[in-house]
Structure formats: C-alpha cells, structure tokens
C-alpha positions as CSV (number, residue, x, y, z in Angstrom):
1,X,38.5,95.1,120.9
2,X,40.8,91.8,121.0
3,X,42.0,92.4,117.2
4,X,42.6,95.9,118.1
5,X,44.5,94.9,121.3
6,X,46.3,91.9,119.2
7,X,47.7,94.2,116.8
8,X,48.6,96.8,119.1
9,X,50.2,94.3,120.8
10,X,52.5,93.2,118.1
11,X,52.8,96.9,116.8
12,X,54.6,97.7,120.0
13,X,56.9,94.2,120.2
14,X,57.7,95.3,116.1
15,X,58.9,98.6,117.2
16,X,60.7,97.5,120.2
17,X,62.8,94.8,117.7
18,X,63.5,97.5,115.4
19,X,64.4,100.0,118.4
20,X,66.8,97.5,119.4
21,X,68.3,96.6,116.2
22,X,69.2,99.9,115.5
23,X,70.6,100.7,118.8
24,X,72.8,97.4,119.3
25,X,76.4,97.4,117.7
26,X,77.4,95.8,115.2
27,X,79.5,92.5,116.6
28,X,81.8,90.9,114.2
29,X,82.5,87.3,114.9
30,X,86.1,87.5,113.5
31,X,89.2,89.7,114.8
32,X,89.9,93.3,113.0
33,X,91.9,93.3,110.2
34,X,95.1,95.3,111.5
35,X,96.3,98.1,109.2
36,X,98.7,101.1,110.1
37,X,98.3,104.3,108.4
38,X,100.5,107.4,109.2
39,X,101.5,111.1,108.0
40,X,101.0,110.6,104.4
41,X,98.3,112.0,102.7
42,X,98.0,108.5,100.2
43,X,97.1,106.7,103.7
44,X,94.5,109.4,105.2
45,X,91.6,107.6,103.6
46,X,91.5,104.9,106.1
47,X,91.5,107.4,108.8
48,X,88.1,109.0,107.4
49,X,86.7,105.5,106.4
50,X,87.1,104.6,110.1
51,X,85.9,107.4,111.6
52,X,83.2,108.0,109.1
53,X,82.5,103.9,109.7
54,X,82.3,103.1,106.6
55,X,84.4,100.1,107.5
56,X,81.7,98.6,109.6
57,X,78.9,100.0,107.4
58,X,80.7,97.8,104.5
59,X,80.6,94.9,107.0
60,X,84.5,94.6,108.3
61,X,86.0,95.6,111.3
62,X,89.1,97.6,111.4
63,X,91.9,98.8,114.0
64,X,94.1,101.2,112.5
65,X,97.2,101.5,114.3
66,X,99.2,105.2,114.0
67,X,102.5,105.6,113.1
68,X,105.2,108.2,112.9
69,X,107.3,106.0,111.3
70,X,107.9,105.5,107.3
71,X,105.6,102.5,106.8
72,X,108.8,101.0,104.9
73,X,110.4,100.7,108.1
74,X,107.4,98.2,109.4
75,X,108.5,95.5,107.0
76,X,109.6,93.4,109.6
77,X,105.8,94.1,111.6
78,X,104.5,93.0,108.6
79,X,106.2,89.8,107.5
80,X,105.9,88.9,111.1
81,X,102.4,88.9,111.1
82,X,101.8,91.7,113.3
83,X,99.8,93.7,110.5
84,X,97.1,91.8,108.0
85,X,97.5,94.6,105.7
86,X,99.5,98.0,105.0
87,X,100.5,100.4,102.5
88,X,103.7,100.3,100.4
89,X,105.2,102.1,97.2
90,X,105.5,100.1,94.4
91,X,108.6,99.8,94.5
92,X,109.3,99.1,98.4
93,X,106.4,96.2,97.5
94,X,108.7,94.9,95.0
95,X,111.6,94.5,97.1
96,X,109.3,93.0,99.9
97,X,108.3,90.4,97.9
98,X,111.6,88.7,96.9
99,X,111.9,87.6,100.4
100,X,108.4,87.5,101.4
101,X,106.2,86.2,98.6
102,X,103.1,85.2,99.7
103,X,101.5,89.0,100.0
104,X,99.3,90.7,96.9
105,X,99.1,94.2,96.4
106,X,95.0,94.6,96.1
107,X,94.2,97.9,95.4
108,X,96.5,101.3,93.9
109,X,95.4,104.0,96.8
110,X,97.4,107.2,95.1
111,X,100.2,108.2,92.4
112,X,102.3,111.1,92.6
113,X,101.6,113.7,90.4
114,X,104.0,116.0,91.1
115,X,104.2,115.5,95.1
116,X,107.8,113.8,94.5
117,X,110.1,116.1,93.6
118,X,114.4,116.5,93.2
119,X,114.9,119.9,95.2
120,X,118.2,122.0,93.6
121,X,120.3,124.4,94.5
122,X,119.8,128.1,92.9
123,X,123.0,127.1,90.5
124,X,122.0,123.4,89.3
125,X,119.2,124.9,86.3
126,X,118.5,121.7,84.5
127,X,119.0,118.3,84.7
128,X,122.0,118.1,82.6
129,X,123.9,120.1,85.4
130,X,123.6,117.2,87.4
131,X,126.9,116.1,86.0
132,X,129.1,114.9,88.2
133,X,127.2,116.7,91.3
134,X,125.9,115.0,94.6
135,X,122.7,113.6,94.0
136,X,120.7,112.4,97.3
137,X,118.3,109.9,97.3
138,X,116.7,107.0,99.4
139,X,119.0,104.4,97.4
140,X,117.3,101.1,96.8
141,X,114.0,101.6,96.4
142,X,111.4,103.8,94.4
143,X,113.7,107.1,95.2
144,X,116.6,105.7,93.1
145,X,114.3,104.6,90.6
146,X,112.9,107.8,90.3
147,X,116.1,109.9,90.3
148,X,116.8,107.5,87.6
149,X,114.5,108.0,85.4
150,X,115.0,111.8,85.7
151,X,118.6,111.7,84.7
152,X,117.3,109.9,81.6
153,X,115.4,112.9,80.5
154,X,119.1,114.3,80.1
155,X,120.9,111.5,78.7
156,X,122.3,110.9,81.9
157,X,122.8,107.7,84.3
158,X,123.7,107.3,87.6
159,X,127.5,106.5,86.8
160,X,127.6,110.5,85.6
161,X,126.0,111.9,89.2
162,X,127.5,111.1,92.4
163,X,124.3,109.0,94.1
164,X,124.5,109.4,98.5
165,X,121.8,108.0,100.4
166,X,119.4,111.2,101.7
167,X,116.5,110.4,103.4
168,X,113.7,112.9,102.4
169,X,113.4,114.8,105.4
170,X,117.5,114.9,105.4
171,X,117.3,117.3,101.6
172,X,117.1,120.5,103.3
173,X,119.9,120.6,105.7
174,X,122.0,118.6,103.4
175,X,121.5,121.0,100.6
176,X,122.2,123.7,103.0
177,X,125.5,122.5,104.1
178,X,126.2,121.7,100.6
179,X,127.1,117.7,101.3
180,X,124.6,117.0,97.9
181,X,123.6,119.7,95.4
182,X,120.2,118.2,94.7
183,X,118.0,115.7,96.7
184,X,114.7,113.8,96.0
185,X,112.3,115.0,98.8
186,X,108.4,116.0,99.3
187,X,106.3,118.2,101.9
188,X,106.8,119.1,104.3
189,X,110.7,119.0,103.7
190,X,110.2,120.8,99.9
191,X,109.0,123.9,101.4
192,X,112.1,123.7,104.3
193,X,114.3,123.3,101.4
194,X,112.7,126.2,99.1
195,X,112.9,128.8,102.2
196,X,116.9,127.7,102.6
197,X,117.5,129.2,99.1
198,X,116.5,125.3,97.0
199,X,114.6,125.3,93.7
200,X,112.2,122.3,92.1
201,X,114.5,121.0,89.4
202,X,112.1,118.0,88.4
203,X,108.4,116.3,89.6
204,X,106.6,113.6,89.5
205,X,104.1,115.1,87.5
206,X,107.1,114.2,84.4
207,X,107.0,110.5,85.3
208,X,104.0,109.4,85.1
209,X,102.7,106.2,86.4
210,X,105.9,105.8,87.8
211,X,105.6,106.3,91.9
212,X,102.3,104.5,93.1
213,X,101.6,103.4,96.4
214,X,99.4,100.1,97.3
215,X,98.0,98.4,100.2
216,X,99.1,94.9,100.5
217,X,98.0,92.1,102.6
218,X,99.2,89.1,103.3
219,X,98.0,85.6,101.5
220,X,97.2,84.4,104.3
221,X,94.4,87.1,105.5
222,X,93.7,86.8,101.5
223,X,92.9,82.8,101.4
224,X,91.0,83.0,104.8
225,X,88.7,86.0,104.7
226,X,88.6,87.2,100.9
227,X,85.6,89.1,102.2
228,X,86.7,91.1,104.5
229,X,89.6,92.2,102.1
230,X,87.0,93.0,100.0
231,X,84.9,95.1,102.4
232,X,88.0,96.9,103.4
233,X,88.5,97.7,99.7
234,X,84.8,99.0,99.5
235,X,85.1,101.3,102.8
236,X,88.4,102.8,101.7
237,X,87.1,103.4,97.9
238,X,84.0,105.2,99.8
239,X,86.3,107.0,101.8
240,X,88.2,108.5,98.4
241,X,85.0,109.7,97.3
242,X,83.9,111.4,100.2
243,X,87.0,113.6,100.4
244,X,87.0,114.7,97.4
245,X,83.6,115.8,97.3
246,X,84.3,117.2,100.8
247,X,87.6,118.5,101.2
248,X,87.2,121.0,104.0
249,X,85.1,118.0,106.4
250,X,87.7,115.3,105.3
251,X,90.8,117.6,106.6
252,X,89.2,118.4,109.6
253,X,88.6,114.4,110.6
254,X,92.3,113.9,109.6
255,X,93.6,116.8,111.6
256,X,91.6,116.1,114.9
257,X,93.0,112.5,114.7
258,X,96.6,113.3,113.9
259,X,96.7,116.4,115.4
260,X,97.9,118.2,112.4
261,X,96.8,121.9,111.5
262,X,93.9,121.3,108.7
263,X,95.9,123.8,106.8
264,X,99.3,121.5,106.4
265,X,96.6,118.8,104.4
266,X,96.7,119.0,100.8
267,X,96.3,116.8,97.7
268,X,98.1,118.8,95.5
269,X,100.7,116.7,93.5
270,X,98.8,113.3,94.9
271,X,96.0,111.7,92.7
272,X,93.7,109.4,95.2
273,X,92.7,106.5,92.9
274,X,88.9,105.6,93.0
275,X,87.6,102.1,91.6
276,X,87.5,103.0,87.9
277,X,91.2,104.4,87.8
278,X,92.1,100.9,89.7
279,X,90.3,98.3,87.1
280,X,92.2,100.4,84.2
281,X,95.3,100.0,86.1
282,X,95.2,96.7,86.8
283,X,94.6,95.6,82.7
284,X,97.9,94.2,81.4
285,X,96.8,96.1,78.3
286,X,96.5,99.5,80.0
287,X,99.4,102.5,78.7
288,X,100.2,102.9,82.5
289,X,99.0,99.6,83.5
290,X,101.0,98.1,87.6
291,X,102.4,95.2,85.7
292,X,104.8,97.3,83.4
293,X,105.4,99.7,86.1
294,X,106.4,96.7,88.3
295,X,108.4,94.8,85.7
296,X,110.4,98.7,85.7
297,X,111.3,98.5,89.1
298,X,111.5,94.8,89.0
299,X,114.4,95.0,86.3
300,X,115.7,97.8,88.0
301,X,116.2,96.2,91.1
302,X,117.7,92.9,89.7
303,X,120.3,95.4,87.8
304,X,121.4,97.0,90.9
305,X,121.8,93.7,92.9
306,X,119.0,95.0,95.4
307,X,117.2,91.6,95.0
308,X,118.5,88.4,93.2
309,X,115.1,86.9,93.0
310,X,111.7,88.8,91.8
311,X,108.4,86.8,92.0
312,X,106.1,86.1,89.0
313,X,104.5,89.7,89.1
314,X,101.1,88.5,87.8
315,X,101.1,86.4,91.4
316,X,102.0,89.6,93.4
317,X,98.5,91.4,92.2
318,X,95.0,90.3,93.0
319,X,92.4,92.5,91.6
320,X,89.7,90.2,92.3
321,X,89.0,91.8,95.6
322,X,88.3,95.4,93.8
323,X,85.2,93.4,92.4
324,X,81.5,93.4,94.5
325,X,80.9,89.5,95.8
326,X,79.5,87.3,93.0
C-alpha cells in the first residue's frame, strides 16, 4: 500500500509540474526586439508570425509597432535607435547606409515580380514614347533606379524623359491632370490610375532581381543578441510558409489586424522569399545574387550624387543569421 501510495504520490506532483509548465508564459529575460511593419504586403509576415506566435515558439520576443507611414520615412526612428530592426528596399538600404553604416541587411523578405509598375496614359504605347515626356518617380531611391532601367529597354536615359518627383500614391491624379504622362506606382494606386483612363506600360516582372526588400537591423542588436536575430529570422521564414500554404487563414489574420477587407490582400506581382531562395541570393556567385543587385544601385547612386560614400557591400550583409545555431 505504501509503494502504491508513493507513486501515486509523485504521479500527481509530475502532473501538477507539467500542468504548470504548460499553462505559465513564456518570460523572456531580455527586452523585445522592436520592429514596425505596415500596409505592404512584403511586411505582412511578421503580422502572422506574431499572431500565430511563432516568434515566441522560436524563442524571441517581439513588439511590432503599426505604421501608416512609408517605412522609408522612419529612417530617422531607426538610426536613432528607436527600432532594432525594420524593413527597407534595397535600394533605400543602400542609401541608409552611407550615413549610417553599422546596420546589415539579414534576410531578402520579397522581390517584385511585377507588383512595381510605370502606369501610362492611353497615348504613351511603348517605352520609346517616353521621349521627351514627364516621367514621375520617387527620385533618389529604388523608383529612379527602376524607371531607369526601363528606359534602357528603349535605348533611352533619363536626359531623354523629363524625370519629376511623384510619390506612388500621387500617379493617378497626376496623370489625370496631365502634370506627368507616365508614373511609377503600385496597388492600390495602379487600379486608381487604370479606372482614370491609365495603362501598364512596363513591370517589374521585366526587371528581375532588381526591386527587393530586406529587413535590416542594427549592429548593435546584431553583436549583442545574434540569437534573437536569428530566432526572428526563423519565426518570420515560418510565417512565409504558412501563408502560402494557407492563403485564405493568412489574409484573414492580416485583415482583422489592419483592418483591411481580406479581399484588397494579394501576392500577385510579390514573391515572399523562403530560406532556400535567401541562401541562393546571398552567394556572390548567384545570376541574381544582393551583392550585384547592390553594387547596381550602389553605382547608381554615386552617379547621381545621391551619396558620395557607399560602404564595403560585403559588410552591409550578414547571412549568418539565416543559418540554425551551430
């Protein structure tokens, strides 16, 4: 009767630990790693990995704050310290780093694939009738590049178009009063511009490798808590995954939190990039591999006096952290 009573004893105190370990939360000794996301389909990963929690499942814990605001426009936030992390274009990284160089891009989160687009109006039918027409874009960072890069396809630079800063939610209207005659724009502006009488003249999906978006953090958070990094990078990658093999459950999470109609959430024209698609893009060796991309937009930039002074680009990425812990 003891023996039976002993082990009953310590069956109940066994299941009593175990009840308890799975009802406590998880406490994390350091401070959340501060990342803001926004109304851009590349960024709503992190909005399913935290409310899936596969952030704290990985073993980090986030706070994500919303914006409205262009993440561009939250340089300052960042350099300041405000932020650990965020999510930048290429190109806006680029520029970032001249003047702030301790930060490393760790991870490519999406590439346009035909979500970036130069909007025309009905008369402008190819590139080529770009000549000496208004051509908006965001000037001095990865819009210009991009507009660039199209006129190229017509043997044309930006000396033969008349280039006036546009954001992309300014196309539509701008088009429609006729102050440019073609604009660099995405959704939901494209469809704004198509139902005022605009056509798409040229995409992303002709460029690419060209328009890639990354989340950076700063060296500091790198140096100090690599692992954290690295279980943000593992949350977010299981994030990717989940959506696409869920579309309909991933839209709804994102809609409930930014209080968006599930129907205005599409992928179309972005290409969320999972772990295998990041190794390949961080080899030096790779046809579309972020260090020639960069060095584009890194000799692009010098050229237009944007920046006088570009890093050493193999310092800016770190794709270390996209590797499990040794």
């Amino acid at each position: 009767m003891f023996e039976l009573l002993k082990y009953a004893g310590i069956f109940i105190i066994t299941a009593c630990l175990l009840f308890a370990c799975q009802r406590a939360p998880i406490e994390f000794k350091r401070p959340p790693l501060k990342i803001p996301v926004g109304y851009f389909v590349g960024e709503y990963p992190g909005i399913i990995a935290q409310e899936k929690g596969f952030f704290k499942a990985q073993g980090v814990d986030v706070e994500l704050i919303i914006h409205k605001r262009y993440i561009q426009l939250e340089q300052g936030n960042f350099s300041a310290g405000k932020y650990d992390g965020a999510m930048y274009s290429l190109g806006s990284f680029i520029i970032l780093s001249a003047t702030n160089p301790d930060i490393q891009g760790v991870m490519v989160v999406d590439e346009s694939t035909g979500a970036d687009v130069v909007v025309a109006q009905s008369q402008i039918k190819t590139v080529a009738d770009l000549k000496a027409k208004k051509l908006g874009a965001n000037l001095g960072g990865f819009s210009e590049v991009f507009v660039t890069e199209m006129l190229k396809t017509a043997n044309l630079t930006s000396d033969d178009v008349n280039l006036v800063k546009s954001e992309a939610s300014e196309v539509p209207q701008r088009l429609k009063n006729n102050t440019i005659q073609a604009g660099h724009t995405w959704e939901p502006h494209l469809s704004e511009a198509r139902k005022l009488g605009g056509h798409i003249l040229f995409t992303s999906k002709q460029t690419p490798g060209l328009i890639l978006d990354m989340i950076v953090f700063r060296g500091e958070i790198i140096r100090d808590r690599p692992e954290d990094v690295r279980a943000f990078v593992r949350g977010w990658l299981q994030a990717v995954n989940y959506w696409k093999a869920n579309i309909q459950e991933g839209n709804a999470i994102i809609s409930k939190v930014l209080k968006i109609p599930s129907n205005t959430i599409s992928l179309e024209g972005v290409n969320l990039i999972d772990l295998g698609e990041n190794q390949k893009l961080f080899q030096s060796s790779s046809p579309n591999s972020i260090y020639k991309t960069a060095k584009i937009y890194a000799d692009f930039f010098i050229r237009s006096g944007n920046v006088t002074r570009i890093p050493e680009l193999k310092t800016l990425f770190n794709s270390s952290l996209l590797k499990p812990p040794s």
